[in-house]
CHARMM internal coordinates of N, CA and C (Angstrom, degrees):
IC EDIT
DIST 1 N 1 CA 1.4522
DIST 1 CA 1 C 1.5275
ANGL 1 N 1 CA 1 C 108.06
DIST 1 C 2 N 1.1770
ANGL 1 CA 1 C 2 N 102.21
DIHE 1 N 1 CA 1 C 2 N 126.97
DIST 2 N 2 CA 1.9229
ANGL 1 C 2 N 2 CA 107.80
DIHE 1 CA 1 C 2 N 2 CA 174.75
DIST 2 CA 2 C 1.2921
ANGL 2 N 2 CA 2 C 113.54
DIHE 1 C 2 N 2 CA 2 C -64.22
DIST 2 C 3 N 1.4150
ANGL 2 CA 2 C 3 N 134.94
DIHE 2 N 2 CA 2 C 3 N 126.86
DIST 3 N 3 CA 1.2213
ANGL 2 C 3 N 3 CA 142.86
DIHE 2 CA 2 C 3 N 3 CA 173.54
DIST 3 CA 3 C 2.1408
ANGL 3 N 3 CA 3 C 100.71
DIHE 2 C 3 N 3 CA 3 C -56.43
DIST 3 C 4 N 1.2519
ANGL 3 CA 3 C 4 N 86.68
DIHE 3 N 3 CA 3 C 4 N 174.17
DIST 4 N 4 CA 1.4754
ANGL 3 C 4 N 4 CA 96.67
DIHE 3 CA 3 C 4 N 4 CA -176.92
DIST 4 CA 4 C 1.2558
ANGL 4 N 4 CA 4 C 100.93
DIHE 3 C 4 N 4 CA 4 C -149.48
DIST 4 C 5 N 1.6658
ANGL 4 CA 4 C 5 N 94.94
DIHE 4 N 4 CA 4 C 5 N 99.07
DIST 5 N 5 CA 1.9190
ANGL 4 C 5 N 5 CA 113.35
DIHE 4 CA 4 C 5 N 5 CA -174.67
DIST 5 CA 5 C 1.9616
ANGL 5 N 5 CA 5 C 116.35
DIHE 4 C 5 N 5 CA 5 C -73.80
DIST 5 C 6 N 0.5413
ANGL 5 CA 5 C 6 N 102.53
DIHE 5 N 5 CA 5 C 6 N -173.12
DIST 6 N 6 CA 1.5107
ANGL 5 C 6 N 6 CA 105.14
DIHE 5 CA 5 C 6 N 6 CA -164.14
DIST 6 CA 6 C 1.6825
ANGL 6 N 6 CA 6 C 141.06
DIHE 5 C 6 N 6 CA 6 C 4.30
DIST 6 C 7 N 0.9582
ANGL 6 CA 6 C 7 N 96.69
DIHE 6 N 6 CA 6 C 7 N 49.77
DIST 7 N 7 CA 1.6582
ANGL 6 C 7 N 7 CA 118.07
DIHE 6 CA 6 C 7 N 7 CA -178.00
DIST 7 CA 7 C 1.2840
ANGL 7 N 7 CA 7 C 96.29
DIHE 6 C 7 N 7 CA 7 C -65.96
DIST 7 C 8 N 1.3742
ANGL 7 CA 7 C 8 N 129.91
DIHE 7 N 7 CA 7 C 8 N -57.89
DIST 8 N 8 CA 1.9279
ANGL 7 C 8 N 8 CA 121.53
DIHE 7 CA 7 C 8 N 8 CA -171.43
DIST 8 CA 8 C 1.2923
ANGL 8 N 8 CA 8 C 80.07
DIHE 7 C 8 N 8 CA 8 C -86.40
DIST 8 C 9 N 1.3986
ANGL 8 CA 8 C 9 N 93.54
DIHE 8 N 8 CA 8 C 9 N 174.07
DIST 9 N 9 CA 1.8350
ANGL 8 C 9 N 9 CA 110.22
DIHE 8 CA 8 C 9 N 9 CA 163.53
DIST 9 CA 9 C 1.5695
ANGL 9 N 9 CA 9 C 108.57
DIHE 8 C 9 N 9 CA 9 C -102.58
DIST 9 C 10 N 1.3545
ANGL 9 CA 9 C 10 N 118.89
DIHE 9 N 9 CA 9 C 10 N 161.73
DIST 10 N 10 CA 1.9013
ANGL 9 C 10 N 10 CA 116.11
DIHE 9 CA 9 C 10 N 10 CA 167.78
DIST 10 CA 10 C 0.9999
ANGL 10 N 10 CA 10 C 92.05
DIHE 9 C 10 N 10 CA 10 C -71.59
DIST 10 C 11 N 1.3350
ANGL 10 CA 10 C 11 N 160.58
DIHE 10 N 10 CA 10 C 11 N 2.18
DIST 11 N 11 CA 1.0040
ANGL 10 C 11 N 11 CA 113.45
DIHE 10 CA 10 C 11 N 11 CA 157.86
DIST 11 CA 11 C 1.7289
ANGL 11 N 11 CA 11 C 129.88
DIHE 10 C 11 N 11 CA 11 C -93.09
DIST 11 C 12 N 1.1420
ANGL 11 CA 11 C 12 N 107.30
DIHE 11 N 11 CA 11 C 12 N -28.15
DIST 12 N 12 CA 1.7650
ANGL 11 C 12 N 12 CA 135.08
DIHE 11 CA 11 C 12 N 12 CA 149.54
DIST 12 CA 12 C 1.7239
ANGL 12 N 12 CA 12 C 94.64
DIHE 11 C 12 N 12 CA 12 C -15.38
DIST 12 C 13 N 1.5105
ANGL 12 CA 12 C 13 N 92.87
DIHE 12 N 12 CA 12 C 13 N -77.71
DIST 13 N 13 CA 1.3621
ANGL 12 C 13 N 13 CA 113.92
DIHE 12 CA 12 C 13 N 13 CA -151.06
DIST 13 CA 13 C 1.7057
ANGL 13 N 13 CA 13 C 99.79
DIHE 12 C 13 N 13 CA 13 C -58.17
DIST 13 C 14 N 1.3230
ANGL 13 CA 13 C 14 N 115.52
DIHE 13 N 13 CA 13 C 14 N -58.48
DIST 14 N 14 CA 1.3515
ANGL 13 C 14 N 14 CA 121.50
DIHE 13 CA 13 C 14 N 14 CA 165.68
DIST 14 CA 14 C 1.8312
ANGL 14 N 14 CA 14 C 117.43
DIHE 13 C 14 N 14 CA 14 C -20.81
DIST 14 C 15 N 1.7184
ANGL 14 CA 14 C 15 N 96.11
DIHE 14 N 14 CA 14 C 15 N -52.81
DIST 15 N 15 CA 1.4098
ANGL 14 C 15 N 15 CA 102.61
DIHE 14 CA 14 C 15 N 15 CA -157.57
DIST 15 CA 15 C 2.1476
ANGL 15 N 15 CA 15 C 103.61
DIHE 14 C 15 N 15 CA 15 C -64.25
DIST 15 C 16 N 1.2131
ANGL 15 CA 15 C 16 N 85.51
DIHE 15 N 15 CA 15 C 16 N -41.96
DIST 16 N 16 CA 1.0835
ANGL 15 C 16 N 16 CA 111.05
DIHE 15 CA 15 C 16 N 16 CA -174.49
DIST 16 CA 16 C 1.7241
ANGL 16 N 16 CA 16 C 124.84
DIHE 15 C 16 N 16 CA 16 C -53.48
DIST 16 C 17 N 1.5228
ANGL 16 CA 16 C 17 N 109.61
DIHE 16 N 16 CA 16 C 17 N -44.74
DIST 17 N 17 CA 1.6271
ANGL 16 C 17 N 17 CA 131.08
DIHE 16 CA 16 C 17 N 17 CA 145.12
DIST 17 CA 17 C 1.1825
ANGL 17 N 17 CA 17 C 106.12
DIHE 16 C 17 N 17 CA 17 C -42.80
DIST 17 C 18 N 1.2008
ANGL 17 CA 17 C 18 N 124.35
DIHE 17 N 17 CA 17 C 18 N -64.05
DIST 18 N 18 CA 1.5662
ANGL 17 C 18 N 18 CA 131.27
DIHE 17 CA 17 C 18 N 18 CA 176.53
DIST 18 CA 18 C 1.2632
ANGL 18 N 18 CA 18 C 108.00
DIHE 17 C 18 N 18 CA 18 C -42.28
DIST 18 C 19 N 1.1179
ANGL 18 CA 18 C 19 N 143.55
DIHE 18 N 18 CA 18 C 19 N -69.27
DIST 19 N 19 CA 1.5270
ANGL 18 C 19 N 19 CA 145.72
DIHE 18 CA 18 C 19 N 19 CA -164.86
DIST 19 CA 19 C 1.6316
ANGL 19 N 19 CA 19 C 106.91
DIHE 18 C 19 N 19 CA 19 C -78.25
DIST 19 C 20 N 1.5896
ANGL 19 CA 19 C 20 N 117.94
DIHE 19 N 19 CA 19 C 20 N -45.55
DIST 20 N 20 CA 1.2413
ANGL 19 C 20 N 20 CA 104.41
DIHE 19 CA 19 C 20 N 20 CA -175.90
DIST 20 CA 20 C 2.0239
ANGL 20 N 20 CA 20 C 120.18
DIHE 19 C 20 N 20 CA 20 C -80.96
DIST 20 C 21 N 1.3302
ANGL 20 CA 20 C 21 N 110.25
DIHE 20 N 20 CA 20 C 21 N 12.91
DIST 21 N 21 CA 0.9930
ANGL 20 C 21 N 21 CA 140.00
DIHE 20 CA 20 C 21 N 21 CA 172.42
DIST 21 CA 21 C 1.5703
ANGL 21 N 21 CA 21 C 108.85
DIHE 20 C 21 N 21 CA 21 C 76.17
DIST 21 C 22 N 1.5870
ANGL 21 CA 21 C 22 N 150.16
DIHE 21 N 21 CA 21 C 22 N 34.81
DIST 22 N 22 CA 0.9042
ANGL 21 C 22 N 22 CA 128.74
DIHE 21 CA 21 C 22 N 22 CA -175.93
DIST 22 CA 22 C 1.9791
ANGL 22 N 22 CA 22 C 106.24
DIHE 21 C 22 N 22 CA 22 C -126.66
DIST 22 C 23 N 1.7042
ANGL 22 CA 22 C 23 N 107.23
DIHE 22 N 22 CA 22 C 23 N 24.56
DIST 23 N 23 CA 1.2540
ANGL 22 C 23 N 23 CA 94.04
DIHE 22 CA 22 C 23 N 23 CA -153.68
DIST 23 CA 23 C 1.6739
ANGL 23 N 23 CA 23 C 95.04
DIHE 22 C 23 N 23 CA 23 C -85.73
DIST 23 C 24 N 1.5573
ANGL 23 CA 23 C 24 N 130.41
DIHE 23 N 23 CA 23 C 24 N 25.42
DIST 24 N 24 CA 1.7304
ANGL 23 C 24 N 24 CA 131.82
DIHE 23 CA 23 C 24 N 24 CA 159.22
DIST 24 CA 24 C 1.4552
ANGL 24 N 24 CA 24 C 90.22
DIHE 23 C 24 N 24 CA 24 C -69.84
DIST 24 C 25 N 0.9176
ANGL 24 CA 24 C 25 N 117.62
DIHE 24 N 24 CA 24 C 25 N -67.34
DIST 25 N 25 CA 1.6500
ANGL 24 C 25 N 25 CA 121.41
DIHE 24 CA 24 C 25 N 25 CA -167.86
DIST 25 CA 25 C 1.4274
ANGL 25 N 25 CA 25 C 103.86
DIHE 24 C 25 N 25 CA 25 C -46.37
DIST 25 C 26 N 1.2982
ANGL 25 CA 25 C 26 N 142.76
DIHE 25 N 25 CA 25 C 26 N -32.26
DIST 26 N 26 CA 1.6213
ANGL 25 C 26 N 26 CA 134.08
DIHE 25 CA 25 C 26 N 26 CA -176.01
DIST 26 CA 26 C 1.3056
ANGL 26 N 26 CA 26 C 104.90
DIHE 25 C 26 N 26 CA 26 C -96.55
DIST 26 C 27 N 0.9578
ANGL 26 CA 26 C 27 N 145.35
DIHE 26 N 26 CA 26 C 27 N -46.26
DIST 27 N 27 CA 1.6694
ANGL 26 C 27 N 27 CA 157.84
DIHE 26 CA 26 C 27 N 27 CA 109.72
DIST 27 CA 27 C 2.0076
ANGL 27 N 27 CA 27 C 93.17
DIHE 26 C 27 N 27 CA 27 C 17.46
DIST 27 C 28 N 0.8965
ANGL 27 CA 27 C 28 N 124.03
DIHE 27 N 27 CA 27 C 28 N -92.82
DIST 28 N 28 CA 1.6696
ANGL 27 C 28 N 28 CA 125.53
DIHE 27 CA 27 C 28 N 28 CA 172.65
DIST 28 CA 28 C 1.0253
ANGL 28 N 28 CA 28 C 132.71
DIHE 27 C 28 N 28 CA 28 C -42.01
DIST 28 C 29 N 1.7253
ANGL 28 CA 28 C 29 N 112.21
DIHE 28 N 28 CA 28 C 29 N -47.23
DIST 29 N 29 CA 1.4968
ANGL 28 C 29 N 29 CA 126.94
DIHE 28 CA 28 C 29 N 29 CA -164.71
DIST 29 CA 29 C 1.5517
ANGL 29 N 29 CA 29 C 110.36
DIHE 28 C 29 N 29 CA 29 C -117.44
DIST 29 C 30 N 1.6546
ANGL 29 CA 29 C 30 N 94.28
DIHE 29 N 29 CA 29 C 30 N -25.64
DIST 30 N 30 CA 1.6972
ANGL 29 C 30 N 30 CA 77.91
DIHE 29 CA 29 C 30 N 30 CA -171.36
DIST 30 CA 30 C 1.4680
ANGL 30 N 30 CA 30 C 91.35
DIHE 29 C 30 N 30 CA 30 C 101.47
DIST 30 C 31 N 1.4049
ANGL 30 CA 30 C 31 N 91.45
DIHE 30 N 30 CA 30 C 31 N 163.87
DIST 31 N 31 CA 1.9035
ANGL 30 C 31 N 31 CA 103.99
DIHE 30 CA 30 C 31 N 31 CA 175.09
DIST 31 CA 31 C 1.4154
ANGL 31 N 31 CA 31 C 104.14
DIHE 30 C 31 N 31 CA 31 C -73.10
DIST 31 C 32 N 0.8636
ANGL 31 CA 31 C 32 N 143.61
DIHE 31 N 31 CA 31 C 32 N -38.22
DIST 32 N 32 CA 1.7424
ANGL 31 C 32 N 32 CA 152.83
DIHE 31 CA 31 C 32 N 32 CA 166.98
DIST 32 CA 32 C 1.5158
ANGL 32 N 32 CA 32 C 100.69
DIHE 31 C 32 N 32 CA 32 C -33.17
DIST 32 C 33 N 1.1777
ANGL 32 CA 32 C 33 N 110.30
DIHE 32 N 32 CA 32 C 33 N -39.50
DIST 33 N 33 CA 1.7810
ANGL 32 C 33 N 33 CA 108.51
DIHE 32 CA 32 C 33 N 33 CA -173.78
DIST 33 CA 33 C 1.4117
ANGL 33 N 33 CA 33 C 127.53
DIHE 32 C 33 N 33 CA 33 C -93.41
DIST 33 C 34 N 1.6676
ANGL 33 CA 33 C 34 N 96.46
DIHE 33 N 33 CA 33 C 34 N 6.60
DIST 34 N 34 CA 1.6250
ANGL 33 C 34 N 34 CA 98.85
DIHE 33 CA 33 C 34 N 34 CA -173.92
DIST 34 CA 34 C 2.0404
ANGL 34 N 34 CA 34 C 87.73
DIHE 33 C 34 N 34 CA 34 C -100.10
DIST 34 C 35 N 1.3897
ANGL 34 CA 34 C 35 N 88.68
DIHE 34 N 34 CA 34 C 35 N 158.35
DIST 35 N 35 CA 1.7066
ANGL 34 C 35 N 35 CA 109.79
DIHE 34 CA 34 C 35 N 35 CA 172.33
DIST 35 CA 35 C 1.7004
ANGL 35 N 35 CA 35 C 112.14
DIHE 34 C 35 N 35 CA 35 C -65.75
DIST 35 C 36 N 1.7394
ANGL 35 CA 35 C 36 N 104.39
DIHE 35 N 35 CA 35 C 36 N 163.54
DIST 36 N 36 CA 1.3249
ANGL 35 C 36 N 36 CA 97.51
DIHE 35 CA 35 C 36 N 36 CA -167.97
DIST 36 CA 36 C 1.5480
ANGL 36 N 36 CA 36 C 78.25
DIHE 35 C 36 N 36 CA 36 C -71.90
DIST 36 C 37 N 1.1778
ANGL 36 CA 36 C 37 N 128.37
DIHE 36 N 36 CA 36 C 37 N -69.49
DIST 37 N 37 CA 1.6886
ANGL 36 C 37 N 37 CA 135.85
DIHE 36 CA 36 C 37 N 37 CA -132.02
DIST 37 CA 37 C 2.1032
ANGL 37 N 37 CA 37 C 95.25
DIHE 36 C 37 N 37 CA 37 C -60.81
DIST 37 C 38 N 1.3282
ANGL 37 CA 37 C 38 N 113.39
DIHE 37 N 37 CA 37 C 38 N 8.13
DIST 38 N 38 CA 1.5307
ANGL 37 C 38 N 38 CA 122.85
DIHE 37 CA 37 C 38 N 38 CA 176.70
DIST 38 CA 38 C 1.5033
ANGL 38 N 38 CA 38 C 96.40
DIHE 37 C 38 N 38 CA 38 C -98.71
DIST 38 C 39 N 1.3866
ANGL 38 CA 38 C 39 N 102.70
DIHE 38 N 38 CA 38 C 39 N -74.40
DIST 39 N 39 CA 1.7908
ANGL 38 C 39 N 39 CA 93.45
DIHE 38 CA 38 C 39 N 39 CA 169.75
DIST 39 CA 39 C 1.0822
ANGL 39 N 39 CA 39 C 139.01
DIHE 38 C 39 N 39 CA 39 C -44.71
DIST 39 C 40 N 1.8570
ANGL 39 CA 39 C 40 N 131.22
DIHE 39 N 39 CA 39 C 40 N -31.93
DIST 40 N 40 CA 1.0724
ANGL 39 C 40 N 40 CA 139.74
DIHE 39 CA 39 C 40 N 40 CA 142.94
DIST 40 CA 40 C 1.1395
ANGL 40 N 40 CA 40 C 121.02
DIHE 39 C 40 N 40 CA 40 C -39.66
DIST 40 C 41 N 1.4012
ANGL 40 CA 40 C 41 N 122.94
DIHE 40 N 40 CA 40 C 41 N -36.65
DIST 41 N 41 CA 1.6010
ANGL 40 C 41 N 41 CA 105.34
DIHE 40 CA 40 C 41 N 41 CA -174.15
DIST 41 CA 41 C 1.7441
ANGL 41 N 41 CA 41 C 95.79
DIHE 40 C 41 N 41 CA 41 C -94.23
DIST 41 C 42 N 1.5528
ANGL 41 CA 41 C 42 N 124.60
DIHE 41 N 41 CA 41 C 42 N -19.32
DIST 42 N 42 CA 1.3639
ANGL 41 C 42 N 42 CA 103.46
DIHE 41 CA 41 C 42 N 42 CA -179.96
DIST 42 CA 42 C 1.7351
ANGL 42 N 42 CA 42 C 109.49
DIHE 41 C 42 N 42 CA 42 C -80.54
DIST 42 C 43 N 1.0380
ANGL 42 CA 42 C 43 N 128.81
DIHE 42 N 42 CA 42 C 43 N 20.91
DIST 43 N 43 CA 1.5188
ANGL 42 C 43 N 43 CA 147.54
DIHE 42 CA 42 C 43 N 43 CA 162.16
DIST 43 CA 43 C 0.8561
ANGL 43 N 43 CA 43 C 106.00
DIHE 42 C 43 N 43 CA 43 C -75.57
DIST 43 C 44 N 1.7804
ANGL 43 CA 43 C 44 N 125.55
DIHE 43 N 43 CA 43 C 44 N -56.98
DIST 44 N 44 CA 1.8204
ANGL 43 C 44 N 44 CA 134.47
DIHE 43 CA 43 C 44 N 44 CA -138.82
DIST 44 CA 44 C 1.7732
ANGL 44 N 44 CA 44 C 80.96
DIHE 43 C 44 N 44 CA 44 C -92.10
DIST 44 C 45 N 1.1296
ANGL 44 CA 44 C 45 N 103.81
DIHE 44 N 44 CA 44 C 45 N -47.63
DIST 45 N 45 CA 2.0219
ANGL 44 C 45 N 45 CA 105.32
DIHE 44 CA 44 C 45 N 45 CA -168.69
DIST 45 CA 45 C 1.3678
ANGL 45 N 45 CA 45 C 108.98
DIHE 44 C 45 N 45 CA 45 C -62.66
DIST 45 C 46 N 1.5399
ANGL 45 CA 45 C 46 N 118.00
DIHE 45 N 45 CA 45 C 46 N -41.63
DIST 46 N 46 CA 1.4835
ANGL 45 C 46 N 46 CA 103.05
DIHE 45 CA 45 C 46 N 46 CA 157.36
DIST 46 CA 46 C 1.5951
ANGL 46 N 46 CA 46 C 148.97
DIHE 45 C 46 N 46 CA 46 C -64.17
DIST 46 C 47 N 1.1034
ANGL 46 CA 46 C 47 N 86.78
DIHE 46 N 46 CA 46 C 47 N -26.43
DIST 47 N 47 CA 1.5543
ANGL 46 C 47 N 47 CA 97.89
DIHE 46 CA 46 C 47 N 47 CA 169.40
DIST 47 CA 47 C 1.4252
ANGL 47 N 47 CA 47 C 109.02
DIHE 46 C 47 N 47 CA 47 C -79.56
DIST 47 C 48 N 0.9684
ANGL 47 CA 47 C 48 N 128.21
DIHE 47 N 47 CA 47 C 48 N -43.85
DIST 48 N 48 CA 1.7263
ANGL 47 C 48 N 48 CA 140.04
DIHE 47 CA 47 C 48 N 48 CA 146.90
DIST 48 CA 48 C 1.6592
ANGL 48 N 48 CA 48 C 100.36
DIHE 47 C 48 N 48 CA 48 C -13.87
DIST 48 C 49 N 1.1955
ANGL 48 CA 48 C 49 N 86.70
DIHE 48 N 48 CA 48 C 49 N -73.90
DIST 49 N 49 CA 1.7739
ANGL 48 C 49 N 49 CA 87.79
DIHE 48 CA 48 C 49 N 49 CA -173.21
DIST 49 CA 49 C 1.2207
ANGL 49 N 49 CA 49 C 99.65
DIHE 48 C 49 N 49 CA 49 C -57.24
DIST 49 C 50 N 1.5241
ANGL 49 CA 49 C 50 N 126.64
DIHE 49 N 49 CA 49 C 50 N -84.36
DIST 50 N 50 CA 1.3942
ANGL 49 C 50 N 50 CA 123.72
DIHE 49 CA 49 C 50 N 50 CA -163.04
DIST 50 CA 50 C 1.8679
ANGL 50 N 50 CA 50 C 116.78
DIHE 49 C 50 N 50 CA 50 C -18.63
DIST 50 C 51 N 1.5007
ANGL 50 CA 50 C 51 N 102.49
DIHE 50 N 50 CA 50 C 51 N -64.77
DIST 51 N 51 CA 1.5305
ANGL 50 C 51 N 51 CA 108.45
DIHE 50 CA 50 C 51 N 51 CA 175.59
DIST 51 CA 51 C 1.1542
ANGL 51 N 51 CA 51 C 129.58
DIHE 50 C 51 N 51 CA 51 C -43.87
DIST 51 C 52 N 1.6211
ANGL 51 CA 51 C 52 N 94.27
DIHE 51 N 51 CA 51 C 52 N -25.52
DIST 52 N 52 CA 1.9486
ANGL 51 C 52 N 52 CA 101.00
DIHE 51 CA 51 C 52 N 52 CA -174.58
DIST 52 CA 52 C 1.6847
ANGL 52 N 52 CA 52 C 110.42
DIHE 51 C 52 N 52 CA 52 C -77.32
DIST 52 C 53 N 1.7860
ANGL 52 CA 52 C 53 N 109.69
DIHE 52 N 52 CA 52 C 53 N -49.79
DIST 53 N 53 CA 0.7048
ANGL 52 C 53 N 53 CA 128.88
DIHE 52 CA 52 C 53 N 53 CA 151.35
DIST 53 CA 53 C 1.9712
ANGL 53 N 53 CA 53 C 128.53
DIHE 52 C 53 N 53 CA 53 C -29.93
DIST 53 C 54 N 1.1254
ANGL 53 CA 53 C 54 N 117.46
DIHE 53 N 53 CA 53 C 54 N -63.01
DIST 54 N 54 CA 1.3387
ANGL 53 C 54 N 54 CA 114.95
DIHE 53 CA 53 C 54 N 54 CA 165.73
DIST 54 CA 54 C 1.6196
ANGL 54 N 54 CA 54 C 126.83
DIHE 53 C 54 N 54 CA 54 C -75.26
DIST 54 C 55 N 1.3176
ANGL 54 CA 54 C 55 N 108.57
DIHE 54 N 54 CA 54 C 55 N -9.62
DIST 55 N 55 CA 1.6917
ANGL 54 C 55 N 55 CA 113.49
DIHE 54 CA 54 C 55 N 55 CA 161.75
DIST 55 CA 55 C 1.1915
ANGL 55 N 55 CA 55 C 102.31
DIHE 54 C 55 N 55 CA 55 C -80.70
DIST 55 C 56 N 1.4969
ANGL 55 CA 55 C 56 N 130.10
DIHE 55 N 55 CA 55 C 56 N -40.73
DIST 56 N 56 CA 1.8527
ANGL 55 C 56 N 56 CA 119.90
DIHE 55 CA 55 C 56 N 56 CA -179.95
DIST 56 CA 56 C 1.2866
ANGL 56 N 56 CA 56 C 106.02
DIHE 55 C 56 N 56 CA 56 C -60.71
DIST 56 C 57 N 1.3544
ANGL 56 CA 56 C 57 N 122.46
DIHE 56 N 56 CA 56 C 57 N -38.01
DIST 57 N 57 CA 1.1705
ANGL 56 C 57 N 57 CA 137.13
DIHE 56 CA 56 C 57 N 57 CA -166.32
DIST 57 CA 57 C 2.0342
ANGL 57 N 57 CA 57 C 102.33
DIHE 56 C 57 N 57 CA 57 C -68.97
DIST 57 C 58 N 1.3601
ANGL 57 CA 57 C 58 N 113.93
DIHE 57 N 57 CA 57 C 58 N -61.86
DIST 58 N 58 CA 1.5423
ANGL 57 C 58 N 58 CA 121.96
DIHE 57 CA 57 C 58 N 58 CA 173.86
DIST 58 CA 58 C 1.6142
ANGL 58 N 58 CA 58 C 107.68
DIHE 57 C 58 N 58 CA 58 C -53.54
DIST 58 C 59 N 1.4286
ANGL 58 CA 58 C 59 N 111.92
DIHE 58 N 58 CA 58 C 59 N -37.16
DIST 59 N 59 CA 1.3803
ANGL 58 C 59 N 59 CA 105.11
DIHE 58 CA 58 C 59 N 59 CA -175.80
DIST 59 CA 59 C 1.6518
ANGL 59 N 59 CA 59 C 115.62
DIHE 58 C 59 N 59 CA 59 C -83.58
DIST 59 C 60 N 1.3585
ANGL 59 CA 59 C 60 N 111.41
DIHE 59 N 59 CA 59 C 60 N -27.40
DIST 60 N 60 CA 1.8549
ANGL 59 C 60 N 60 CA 115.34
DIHE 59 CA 59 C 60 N 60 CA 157.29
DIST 60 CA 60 C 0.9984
ANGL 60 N 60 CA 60 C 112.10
DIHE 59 C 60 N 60 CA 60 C -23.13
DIST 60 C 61 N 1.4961
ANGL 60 CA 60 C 61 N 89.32
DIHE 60 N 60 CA 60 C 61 N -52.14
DIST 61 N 61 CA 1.7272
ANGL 60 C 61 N 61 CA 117.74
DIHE 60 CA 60 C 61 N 61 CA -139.88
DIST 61 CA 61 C 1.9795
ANGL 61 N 61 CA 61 C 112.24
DIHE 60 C 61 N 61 CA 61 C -60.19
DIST 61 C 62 N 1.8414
ANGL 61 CA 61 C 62 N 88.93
DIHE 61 N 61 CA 61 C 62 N -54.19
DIST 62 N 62 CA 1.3696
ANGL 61 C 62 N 62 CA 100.22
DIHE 61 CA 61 C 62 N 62 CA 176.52
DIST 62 CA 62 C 1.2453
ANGL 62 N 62 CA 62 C 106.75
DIHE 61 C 62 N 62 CA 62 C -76.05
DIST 62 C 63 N 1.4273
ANGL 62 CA 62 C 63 N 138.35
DIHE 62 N 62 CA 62 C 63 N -54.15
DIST 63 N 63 CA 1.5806
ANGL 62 C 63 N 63 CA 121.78
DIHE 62 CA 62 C 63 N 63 CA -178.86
DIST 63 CA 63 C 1.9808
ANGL 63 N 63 CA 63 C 122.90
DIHE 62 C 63 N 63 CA 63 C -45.07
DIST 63 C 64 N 1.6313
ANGL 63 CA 63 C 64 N 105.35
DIHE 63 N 63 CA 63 C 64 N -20.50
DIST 64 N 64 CA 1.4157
ANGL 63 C 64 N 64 CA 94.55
DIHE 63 CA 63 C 64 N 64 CA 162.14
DIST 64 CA 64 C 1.2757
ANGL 64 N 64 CA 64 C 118.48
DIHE 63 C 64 N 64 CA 64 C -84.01
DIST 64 C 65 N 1.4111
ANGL 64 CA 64 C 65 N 127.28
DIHE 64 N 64 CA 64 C 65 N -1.21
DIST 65 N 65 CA 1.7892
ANGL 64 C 65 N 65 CA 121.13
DIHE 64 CA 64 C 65 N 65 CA 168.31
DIST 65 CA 65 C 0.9635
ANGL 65 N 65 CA 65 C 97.41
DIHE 64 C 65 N 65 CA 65 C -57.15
END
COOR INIT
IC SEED 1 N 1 CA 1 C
IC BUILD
C-alpha cells in the first residue's frame, strides 16, 4: 500500500513534538528517530485537534441557523 505523504503540515507536526515533549529527539534524529508509541500519540493529538476543531466548526455552524 502507498503511503500518503503530507497530510499534517511540518509545521503541525513540529507543534505537536513541542507539546508532547519529544521534539529534541526530531531536532537530532529527524522523524526517523522518534519511537513508534511517540508517533502514535502524535496521531491520537491530531485527530484530537481535528475533532475539536470540526465540533467548533458544527457548533458555528448551528448557532448561525
Amino acid at each position: 500500500m502507498a503511503r500518503r505523504r503530507g497530510i499534517m503540515s511540518s509545521r503541525l507536526k513540529e507543534e505537536i513534538a513541542k507539546e508532547l515533549g519529544f521534539y529534541d529527539v526530531v531536532e537530532r534524529e529527524g522523524w526517523g528517530g522518534i519511537k513508534a508509541r511517540d508517533a502514535g500519540n502524535m496521531v491520537k493529538r491530531a485527530i484530537e485537534m481535528a475533532e475539536q476543531g470540526l465540533a467548533e466548526q458544527a457548533n458555528q455552524n448551528n448557532l448561525n441557523k
